[in-house]
N, C-alpha and C positions, 0 to 999 in steps of 0.2 A: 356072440356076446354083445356087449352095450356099455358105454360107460354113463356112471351116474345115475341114471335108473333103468330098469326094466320091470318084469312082471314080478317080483318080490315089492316093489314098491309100493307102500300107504301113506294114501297121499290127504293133505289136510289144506280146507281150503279158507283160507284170511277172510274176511268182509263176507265171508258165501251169503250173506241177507241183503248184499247190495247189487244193483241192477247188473253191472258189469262181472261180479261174483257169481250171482245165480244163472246170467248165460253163459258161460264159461263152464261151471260144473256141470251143465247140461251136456254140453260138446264135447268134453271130457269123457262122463261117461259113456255118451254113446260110443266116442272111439277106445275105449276097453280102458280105459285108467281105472284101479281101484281106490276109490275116494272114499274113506272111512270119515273121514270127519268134520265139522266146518265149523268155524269159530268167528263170534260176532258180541261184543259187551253187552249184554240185557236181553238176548235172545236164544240163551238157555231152554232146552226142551221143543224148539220148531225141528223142522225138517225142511228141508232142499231137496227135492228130487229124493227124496227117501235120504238122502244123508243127514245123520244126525247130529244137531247144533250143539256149542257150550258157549261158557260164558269169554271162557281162556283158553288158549292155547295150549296150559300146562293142565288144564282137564281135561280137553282131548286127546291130549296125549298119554296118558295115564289111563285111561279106559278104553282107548284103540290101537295102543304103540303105534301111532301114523311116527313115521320115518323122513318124510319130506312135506312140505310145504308152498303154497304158492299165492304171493300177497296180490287181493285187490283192494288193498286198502290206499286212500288217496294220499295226495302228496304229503300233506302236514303231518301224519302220522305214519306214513311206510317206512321210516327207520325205527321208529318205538316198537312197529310190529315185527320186522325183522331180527329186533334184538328180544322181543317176548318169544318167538320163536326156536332162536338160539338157546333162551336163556332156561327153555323145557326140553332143551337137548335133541334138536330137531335136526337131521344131518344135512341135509339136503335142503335149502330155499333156495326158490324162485321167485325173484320182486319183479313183477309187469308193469308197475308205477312207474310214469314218468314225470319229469317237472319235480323231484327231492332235492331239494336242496344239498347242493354238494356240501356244507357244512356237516350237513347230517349224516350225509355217509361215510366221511372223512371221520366222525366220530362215534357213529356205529359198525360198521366193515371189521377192523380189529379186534374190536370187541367179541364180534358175532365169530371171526376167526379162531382167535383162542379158545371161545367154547367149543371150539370142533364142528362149527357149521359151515359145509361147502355151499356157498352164495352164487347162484347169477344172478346177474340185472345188477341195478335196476333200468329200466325203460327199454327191457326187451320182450323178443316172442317168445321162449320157454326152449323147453326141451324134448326131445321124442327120439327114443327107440322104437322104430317100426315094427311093430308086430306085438311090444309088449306094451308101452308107456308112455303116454303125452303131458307134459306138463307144462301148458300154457296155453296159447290163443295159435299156436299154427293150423294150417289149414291138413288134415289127416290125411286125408283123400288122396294128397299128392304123394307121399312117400310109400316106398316100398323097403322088404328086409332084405339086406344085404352087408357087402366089405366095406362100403365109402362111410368115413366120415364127415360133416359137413360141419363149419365155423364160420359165421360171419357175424360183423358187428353191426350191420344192418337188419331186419326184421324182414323186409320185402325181397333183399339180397338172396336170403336164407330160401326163401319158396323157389326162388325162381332158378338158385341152383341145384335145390332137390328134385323141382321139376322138369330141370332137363337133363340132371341124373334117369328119373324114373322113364323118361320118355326114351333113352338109350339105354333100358335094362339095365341100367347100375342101380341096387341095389341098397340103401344104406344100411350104418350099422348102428351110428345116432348122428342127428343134427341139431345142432344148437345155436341161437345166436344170442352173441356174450352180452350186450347193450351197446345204445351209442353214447352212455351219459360220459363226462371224463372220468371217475371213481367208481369202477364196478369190480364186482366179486371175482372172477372168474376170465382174465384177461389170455389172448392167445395162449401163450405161452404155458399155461397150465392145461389147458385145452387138449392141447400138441402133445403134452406131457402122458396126459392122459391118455391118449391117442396109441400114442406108443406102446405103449404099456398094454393095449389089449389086443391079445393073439387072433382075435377076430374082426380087425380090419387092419384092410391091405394099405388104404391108399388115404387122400385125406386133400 
């Protein structure tokens, strides 16, 4: 198993018309994420890599149930998009924006909480289940499926212990890193929580 995402996962991507959006869903899909849909204001009807654009996030999601989210929308606006995200009942975001102002997430975070959306970031690498699901900028190549979980609030932290998991045959079962901002979604502790909670990893 995996927590948080796997291969049931539709994944919808924020800014996908912006330079760091459209490489990102490139990489994406080549490592097997299903990316139904990408949302960008006044770029309705393009396509990305064959995914198909809307105007909002609550029209993407309505026409493809995407289920998860992952913003490269820039700093001034990554908590508006986090909370338009939430706010179309979106379970699962990932913010990779770094540099938001903690005001703004001190007053979108709860928000985005009560609508029922589990957050990480913002100013992290994403998330990945090996074998089914990548949601962010980690590098794919290195991980392999297995029992370990991995947690760090580092971005370069997180490779370099997957990849010396992978290099001693450990396996993982997902790795994530939470961000290094002070106000992120998804702190240890939930993590851990999580962790536990799934009969298919051993260790963490």
């Amino acid at each position: 198993m995996s927590i948080w995402c796997d291969e049931n996962t539709r994944l919808l991507v924020q800014n996908i018309t912006g330079r760091t959006g459209r490489f990102h869903c490139a990489r994406m899909l080549s490592d097997g994420t299903k990316i139904v849909a990408g949302a960008a204001p006044g770029k309705a009807g393009q396509q990305v890599e064959g995914v198909p654009v809307w105007n909002t996030v609550a029209e993407a999601v309505a026409e493809t149930d995407a289920n998860a989210s992952i913003i490269f929308v820039p700093a001034p606006g990554a908590a508006d998009a986090l909370l338009e995200a939430a706010n179309a009942g979106v379970e699962l975001v990932v913010v990779i924006t770094e540099g938001i102002p903690t005001l703004d997430m001190v007053r979108a975070l709860p928000v985005a909480r009560d609508l029922g959306s589990r957050v990480i970031g913002p100013n992290c690498p994403g998330i990945v289940s090996p074998g089914k699901c990548k949601i962010g900028i980690m590098p794919y190549y290195i991980h392999e499926p297995g029992r370990v979980g991995v947690i760090s609030r580092s971005g370069t932290l997180t490779y370099e212990a997957v990849d010396q998991l992978t290099k001693l045959g450990l396996g993982q079962s997902t790795c994530l890193g939470i961000g290094g901002d002070p106000v992120i979604g998804s702190p240890f502790t939930d993590v851990l929580a999580a962790f536990e909670d799934d009969p298919d990893t051993d260790a963490v």
